[in-house]
ZADO-1210 file (C-alpha; in nm, 4 decimals, padded with zeros to 6 digits):
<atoms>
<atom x="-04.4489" y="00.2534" z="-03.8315" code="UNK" pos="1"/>
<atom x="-04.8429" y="00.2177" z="-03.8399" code="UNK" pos="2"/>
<atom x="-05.0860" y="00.0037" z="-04.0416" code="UNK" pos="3"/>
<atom x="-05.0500" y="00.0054" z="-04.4197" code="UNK" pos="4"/>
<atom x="-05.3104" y="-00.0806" z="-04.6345" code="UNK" pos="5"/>
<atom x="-05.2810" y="-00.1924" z="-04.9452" code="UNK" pos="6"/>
<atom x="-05.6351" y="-00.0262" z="-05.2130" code="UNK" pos="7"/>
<atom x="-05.7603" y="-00.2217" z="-05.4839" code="UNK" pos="8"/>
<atom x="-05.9297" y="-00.1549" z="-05.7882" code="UNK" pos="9"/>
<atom x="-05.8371" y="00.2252" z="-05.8324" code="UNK" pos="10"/>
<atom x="-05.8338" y="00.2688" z="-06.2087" code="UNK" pos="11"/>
<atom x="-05.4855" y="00.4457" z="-06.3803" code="UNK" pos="12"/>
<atom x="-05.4701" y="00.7927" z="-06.4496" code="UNK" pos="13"/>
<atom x="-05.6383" y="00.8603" z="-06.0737" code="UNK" pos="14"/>
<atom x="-05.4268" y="01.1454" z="-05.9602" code="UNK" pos="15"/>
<atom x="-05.2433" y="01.1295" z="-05.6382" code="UNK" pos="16"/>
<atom x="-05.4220" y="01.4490" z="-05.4855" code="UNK" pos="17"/>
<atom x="-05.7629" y="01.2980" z="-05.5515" code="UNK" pos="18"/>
<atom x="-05.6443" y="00.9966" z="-05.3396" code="UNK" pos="19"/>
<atom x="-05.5298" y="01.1873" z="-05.0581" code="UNK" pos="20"/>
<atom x="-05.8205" y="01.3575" z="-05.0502" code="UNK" pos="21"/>
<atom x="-06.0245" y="01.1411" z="-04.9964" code="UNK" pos="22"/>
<atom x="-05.8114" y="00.9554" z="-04.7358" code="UNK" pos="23"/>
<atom x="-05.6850" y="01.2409" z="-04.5586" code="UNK" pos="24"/>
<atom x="-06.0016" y="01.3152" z="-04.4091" code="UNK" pos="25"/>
<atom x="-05.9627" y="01.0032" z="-04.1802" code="UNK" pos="26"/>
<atom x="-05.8180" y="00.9980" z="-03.8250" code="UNK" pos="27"/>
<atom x="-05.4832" y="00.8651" z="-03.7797" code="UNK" pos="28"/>
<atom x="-05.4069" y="00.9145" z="-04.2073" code="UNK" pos="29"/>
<atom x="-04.9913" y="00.8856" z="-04.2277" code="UNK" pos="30"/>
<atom x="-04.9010" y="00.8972" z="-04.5669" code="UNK" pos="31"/>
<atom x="-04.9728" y="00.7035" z="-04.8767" code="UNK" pos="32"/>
<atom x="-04.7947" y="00.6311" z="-05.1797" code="UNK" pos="33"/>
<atom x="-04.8865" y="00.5100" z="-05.5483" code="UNK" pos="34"/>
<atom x="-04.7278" y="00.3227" z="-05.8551" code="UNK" pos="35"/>
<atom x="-04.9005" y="00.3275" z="-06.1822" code="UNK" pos="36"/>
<atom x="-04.9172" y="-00.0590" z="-06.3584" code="UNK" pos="37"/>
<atom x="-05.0653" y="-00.1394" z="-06.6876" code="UNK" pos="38"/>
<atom x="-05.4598" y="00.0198" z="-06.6876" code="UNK" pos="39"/>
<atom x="-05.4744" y="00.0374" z="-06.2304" code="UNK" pos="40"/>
<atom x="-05.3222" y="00.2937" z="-05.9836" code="UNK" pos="41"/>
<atom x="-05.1503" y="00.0783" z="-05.7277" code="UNK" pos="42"/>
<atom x="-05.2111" y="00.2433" z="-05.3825" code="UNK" pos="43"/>
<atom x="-05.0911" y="00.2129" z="-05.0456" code="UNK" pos="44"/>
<atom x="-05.1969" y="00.3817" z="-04.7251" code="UNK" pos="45"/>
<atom x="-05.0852" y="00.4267" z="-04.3476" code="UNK" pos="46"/>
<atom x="-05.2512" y="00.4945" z="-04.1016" code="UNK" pos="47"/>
<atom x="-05.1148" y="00.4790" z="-03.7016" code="UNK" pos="48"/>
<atom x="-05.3236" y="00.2219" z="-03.5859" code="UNK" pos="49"/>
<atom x="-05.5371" y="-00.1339" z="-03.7044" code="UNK" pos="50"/>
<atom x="-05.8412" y="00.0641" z="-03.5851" code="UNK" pos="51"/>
<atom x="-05.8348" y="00.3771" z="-03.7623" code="UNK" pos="52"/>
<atom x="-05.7069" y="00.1528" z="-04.0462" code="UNK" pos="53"/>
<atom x="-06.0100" y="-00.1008" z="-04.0128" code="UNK" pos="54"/>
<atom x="-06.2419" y="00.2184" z="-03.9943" code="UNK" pos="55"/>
<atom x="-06.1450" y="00.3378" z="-04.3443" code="UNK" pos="56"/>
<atom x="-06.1691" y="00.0396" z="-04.4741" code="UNK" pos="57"/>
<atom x="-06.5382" y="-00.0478" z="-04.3983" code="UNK" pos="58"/>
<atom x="-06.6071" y="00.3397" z="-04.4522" code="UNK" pos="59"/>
<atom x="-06.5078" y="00.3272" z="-04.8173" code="UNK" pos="60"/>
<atom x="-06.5893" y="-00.0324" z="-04.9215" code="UNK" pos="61"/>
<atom x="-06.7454" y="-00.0376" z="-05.2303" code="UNK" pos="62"/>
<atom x="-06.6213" y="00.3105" z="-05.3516" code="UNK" pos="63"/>
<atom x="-06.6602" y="00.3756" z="-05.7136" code="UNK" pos="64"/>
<atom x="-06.4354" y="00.6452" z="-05.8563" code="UNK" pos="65"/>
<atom x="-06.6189" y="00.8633" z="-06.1228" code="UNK" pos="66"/>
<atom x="-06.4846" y="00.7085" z="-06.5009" code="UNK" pos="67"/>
</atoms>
């Protein structure tokens, strides 16, 4: 179970670690999961409740991942 959430406009080639760095670091982080299409990274996190997930999301708004 939990609250998946579903990260936009992560360019390809970002590695998985990098992304679970970055998300791990959050309370209530589950799990997340990628799928490379065309030139993004497709990425999907849980985490175990709307809360923590609604946290994370207004924490990284507007995160720019180095080119």
């Amino acid at each position: 179970d939990g609250v998946n959430l579903f990260v936009g406009g992560v360019p390809a080639g970002v590695e998985e670690r990098e992304l679970k760095h970055i998300f791990r670091q959050y309370a209530g982080f589950r799990s997340l999961r990628t799928a490379q299409k065309a030139n993004q990274t497709l990425v999907f996190v849980t985490f175990a409740t709307q809360a923590q997930a609604l946290f994370v999301v207004d924490a990284l708004s507007g995160y720019v991942f180095d080119e």
